[in-house]
C-alpha positions as CSV (number, residue, x, y, z in Angstrom):
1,X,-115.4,74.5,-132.7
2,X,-113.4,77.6,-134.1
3,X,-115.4,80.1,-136.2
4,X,-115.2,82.7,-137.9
5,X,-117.9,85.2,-140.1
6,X,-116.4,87.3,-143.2
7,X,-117.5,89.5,-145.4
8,X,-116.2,88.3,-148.9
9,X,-113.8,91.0,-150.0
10,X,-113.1,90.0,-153.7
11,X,-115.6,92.0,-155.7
12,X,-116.3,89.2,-158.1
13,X,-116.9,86.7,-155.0
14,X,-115.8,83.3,-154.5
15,X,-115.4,82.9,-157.9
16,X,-112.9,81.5,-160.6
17,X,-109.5,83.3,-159.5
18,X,-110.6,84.0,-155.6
19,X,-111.6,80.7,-155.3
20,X,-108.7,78.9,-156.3
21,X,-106.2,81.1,-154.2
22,X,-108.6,80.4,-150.9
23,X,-108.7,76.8,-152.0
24,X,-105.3,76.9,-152.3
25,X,-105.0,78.4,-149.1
26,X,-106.8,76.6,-147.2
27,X,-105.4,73.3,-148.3
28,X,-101.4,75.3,-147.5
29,X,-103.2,75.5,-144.0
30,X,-102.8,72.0,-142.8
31,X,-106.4,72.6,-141.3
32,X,-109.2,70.8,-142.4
33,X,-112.1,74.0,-142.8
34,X,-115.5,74.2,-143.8
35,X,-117.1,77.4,-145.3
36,X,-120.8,78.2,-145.7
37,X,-123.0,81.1,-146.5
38,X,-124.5,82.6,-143.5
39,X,-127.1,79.9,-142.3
40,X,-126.4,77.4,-145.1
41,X,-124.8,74.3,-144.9
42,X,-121.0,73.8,-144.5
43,X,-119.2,72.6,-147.3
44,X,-115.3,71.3,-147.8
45,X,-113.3,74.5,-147.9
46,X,-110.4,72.4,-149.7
47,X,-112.7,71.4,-152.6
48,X,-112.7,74.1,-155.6
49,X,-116.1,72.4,-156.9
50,X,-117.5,73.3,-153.3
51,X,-116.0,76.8,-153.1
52,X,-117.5,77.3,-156.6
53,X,-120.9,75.8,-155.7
54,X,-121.6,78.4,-153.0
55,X,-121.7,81.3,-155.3
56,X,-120.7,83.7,-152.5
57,X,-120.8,86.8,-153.9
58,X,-118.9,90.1,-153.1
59,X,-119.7,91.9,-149.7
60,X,-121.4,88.5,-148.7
61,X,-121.0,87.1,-145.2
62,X,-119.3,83.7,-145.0
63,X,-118.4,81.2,-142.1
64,X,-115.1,79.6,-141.8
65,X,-114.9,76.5,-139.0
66,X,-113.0,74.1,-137.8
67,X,-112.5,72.2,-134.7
68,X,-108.8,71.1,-135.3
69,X,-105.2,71.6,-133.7
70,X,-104.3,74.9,-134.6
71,X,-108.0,76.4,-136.3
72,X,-107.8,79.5,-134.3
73,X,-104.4,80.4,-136.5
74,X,-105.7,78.9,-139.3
75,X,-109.1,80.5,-139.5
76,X,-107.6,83.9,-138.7
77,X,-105.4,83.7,-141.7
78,X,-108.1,82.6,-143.8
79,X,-110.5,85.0,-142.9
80,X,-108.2,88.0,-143.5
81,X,-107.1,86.7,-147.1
82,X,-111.2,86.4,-147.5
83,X,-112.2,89.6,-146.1
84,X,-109.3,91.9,-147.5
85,X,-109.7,90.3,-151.0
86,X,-105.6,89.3,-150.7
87,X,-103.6,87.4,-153.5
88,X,-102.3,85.1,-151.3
89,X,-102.4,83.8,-147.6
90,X,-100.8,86.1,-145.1
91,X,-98.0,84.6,-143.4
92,X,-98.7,86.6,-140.2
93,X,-101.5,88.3,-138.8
């Protein structure tokens, strides 16, 4: 399984408008991804009502995984939109 740990880089956390453009992301990825706190449980990364529910806050470590075709790409992406607080998912990185 593919992982990767991020510090949250949105100052207001996963939250509202950060959450929706990972969601958004993610689900743009092709890659089914779970996210979770640091030693919490893994949730849907594609599911705004999960996102939301983790109340990951600024500076916060997350984990992204996934043990598809193509999660190493994938997870890289994600966790550079996460940790540099990004707009939208980088294309390259």
């Amino acid at each position: 399984m593919a992982e990767r740990r991020v510090n949250v880089g949105w100052a207001e956390g996963l939250h509202a408008r950060p959450a929706s453009i990972f969601v958004r992301a993610t689900t743009a990825s092709g890659v089914p991804v779970t996210i979770a706190k640091a030693g919490g449980n893994p949730v849907n990364a594609a599911s705004m009502l999960a996102v939301l529910g983790l109340g990951a806050q600024g500076g916060e470590e997350i984990v992204l995984a996934s043990d598809a075709d193509g999660a190493d790409a994938a997870l890289d992406r994600l966790a550079k939109l996460v940790a540099e607080g990004l707009e939208e998912l980088p294309e390259t990185v």
